[in-house]
C-alpha positions as CSV (number, residue, x, y, z in Angstrom):
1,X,-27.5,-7.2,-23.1
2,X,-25.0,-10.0,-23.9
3,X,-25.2,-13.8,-22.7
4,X,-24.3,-17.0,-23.5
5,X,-22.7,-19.9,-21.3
6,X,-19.3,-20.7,-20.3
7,X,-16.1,-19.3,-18.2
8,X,-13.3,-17.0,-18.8
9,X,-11.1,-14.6,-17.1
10,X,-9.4,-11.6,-18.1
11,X,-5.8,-11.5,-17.7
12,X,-3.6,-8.6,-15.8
13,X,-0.4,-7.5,-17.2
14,X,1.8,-5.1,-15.2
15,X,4.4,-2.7,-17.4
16,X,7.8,-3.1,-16.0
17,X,8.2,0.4,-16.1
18,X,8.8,2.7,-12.9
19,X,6.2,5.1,-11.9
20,X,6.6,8.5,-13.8
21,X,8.2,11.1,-11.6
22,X,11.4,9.1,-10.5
23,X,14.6,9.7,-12.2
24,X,15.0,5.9,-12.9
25,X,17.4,5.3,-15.7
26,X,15.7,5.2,-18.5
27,X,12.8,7.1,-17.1
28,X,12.2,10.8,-17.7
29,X,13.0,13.1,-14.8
30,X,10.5,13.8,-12.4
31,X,7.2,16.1,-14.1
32,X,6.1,19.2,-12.6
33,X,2.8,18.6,-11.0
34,X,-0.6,20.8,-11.0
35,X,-2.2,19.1,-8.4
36,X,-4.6,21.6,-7.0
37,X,-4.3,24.5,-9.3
38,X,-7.1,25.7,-11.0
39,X,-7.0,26.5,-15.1
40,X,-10.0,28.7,-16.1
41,X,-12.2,27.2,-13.3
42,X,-11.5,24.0,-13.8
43,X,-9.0,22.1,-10.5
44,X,-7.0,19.8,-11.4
45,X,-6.6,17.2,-9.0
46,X,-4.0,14.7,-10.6
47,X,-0.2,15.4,-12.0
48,X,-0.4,16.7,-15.9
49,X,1.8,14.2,-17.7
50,X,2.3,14.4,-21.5
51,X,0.6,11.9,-23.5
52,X,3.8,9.8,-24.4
53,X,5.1,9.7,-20.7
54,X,5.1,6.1,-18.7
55,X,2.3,5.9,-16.1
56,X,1.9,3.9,-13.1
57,X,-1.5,1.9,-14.4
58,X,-1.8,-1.5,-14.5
59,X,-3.4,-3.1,-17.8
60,X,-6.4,-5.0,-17.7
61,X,-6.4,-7.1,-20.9
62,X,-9.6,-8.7,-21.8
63,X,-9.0,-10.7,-25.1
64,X,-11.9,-12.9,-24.3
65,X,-14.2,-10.5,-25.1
66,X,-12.8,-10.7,-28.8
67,X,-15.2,-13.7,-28.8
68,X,-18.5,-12.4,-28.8
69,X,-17.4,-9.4,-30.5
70,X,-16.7,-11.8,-33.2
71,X,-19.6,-14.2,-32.9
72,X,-17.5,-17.7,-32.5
73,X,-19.8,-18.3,-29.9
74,X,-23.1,-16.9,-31.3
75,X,-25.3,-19.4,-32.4
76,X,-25.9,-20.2,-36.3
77,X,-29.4,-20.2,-36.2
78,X,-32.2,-20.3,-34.0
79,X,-33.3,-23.7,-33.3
80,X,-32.9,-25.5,-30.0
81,X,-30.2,-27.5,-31.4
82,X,-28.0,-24.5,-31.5
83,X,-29.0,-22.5,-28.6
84,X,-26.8,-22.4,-25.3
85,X,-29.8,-21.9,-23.3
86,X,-31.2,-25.2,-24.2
87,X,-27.5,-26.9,-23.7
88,X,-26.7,-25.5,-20.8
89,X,-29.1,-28.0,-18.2
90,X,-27.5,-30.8,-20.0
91,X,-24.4,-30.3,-18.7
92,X,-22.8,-30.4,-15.0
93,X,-24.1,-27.3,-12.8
94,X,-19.9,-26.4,-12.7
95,X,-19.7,-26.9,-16.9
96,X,-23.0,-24.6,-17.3
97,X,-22.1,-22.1,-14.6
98,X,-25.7,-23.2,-13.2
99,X,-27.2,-21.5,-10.0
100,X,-29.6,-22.9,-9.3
101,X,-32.1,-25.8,-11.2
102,X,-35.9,-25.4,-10.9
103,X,-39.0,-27.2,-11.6
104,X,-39.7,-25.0,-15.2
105,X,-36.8,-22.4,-15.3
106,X,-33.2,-22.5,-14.1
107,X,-30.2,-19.8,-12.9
108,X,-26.9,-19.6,-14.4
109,X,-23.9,-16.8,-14.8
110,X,-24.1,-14.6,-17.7
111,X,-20.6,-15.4,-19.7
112,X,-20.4,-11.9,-20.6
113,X,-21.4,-9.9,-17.8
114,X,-22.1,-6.2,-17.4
115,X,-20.9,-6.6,-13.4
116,X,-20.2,-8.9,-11.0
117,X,-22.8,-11.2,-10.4
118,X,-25.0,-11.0,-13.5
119,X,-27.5,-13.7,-13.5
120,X,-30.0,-15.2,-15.7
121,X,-33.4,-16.8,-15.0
122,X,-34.1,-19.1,-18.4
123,X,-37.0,-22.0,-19.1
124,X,-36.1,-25.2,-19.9
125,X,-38.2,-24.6,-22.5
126,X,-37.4,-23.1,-26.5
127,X,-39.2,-20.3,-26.5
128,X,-38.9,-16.2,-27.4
129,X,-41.5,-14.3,-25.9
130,X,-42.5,-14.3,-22.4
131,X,-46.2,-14.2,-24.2
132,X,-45.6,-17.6,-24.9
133,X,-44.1,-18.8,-21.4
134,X,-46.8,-20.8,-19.1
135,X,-48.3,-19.6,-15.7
136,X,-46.0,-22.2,-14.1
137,X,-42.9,-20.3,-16.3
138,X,-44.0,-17.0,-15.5
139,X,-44.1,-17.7,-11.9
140,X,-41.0,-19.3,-11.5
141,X,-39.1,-17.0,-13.2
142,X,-40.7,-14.7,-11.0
143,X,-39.5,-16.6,-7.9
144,X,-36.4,-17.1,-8.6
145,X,-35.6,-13.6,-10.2
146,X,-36.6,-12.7,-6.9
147,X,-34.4,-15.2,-5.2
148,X,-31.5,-14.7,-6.7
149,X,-31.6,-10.8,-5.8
150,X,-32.0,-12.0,-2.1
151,X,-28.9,-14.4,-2.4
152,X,-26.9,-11.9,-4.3
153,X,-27.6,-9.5,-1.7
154,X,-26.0,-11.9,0.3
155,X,-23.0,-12.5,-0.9
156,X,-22.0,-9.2,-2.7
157,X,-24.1,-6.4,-1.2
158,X,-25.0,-4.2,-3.9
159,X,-27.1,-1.0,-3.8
160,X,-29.3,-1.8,-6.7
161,X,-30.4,-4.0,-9.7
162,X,-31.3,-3.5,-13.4
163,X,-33.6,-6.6,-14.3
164,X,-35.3,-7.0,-17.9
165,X,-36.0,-9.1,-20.8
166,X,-34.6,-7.8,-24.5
167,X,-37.7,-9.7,-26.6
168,X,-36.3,-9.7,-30.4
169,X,-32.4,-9.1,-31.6
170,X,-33.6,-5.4,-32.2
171,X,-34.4,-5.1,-28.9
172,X,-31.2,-5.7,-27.8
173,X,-31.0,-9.7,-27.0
174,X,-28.1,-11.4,-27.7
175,X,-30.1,-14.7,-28.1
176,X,-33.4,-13.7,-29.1
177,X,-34.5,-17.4,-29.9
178,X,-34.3,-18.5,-25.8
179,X,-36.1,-16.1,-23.4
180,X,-34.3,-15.0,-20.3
181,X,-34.4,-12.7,-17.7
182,X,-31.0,-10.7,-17.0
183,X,-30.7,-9.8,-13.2
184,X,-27.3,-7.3,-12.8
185,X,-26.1,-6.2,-9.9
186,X,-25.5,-2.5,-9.5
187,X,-22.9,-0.4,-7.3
188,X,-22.9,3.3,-7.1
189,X,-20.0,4.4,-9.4
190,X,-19.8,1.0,-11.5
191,X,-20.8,3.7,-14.5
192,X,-18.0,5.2,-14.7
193,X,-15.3,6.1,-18.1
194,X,-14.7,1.8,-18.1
195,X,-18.1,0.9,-19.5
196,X,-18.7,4.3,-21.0
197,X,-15.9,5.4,-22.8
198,X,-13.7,2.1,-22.6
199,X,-16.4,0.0,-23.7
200,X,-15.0,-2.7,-21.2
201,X,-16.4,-3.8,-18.3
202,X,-13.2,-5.3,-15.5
203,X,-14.9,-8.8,-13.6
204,X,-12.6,-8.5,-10.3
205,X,-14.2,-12.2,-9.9
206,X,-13.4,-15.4,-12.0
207,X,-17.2,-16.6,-13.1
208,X,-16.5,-20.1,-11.6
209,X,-16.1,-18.3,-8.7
210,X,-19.0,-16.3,-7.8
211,X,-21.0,-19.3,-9.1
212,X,-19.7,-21.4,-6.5
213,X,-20.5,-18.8,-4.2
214,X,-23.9,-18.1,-5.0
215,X,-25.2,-21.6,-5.5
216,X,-23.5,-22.4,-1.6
217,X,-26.0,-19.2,-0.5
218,X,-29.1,-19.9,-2.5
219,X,-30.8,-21.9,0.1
220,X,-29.1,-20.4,3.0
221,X,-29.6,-15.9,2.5
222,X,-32.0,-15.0,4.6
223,X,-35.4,-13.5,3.0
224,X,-36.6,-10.2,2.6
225,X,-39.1,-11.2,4.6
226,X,-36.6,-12.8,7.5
227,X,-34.0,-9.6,7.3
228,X,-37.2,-6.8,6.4
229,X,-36.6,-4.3,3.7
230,X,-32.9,-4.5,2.4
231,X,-30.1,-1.6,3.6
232,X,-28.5,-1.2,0.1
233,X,-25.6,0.2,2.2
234,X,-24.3,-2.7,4.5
């Protein structure tokens, strides 16, 4: 998983051109469409257009990703001094896209997030390996993993979560030297061709936004134990 602190948004761009199948000028005439006919078992269910035709999609452009794919945000080295994770409780809760601020370990929005919502529990402390995290650490990361689901819940009613810790850059941790806990949201169908095939991931939300939102719920959403066992549906 990816993380590191900070706020972006991706930018929309709308073609000018008409939706294919009108005889605009300058548009090709209207295409013959399938819909519903089935080729060797298989039913099509949207218009055939040739590869080179206009379409009616909107463009989602997301050139801040470029960024991480390119590591001008990655730290140089290991060491405290260059780690987000140990910069991030220095600055303003609004600067750091902080969540919440506890006694050992803290919240704050993942700057590259795999869905809306995408938290991460971090100590205050410089440390890799949950092995080497405290009771007191251990606990609270705990707690507040488990908080933020509740308060998540909340706000954005999804019908799962994914939570984990990558331990080491061949696990999969984007900043091995910090340990954090990721806590992503999950919505049936938010695995579809986007992530998989697109190797994007669309944020309908800007991340200043759902932190705003969060933090205002995190000491208001009610409990598990207040609501009983969560309806992934409502």
């Amino acid at each position: 998983m990816t993380d590191m602190t900070g706020q972006t948004a991706a930018q929309e761009h709308i073609p000018e051109a008409a939706c294919p199948g009108t005889d605009a000028p300058g548009q090709a005439p209207a295409l013959t469409r399938l819909e519903g006919t089935v080729v060797d078992g298989v039913r099509i269910e949207a218009p055939f257009q040739p590869a080179d035709t206009p379409d009616p999609f909107r463009r989602l452009w997301t050139p801040h990703r470029m960024v991480y794919i390119g590591g001008q945000d990655k730290p140089s080295d290991d060491s405290a001094d260059q780690c987000p994770f140990c910069a991030a409780p220095g600055r303003s809760d609004t600067d750091a896209l902080i969540v919440h601020r506890g006694e050992t370990a803290y919240v704050l929005m993942n700057l590259y997030p795999y869905n809306t919502g995408h938290l991460l529990i971090c100590p205050y402390r410089h440390i890799s390996d949950w092995t080497e995290a405290t009771a007191a650490e251990r606990s609270e990361i705990g707690t507040l993993t488990a908080r933020a689901m509740e308060v998540v819940r909340a706000v954005s009613h999804p019908h799962g979560f994914n939570l984990g810790m990558n331990q080491g850059q061949v696990a999969g941790a984007g900043i091995a030297a910090h340990l954090h806990q990721h806590v992503v949201p999950r919505w049936t169908g938010d695995a579809n061709f986007m992530p998989i095939i697109g190797k994007t991931k669309p944020v309908p939300q800007l991340l200043g936004d759902q932190r705003d939102q969060l933090a205002a719920a995190w000491d208001s959403a009610p409990t598990a134990l207040d609501t009983g066992r969560p309806d992934p549906e409502r």
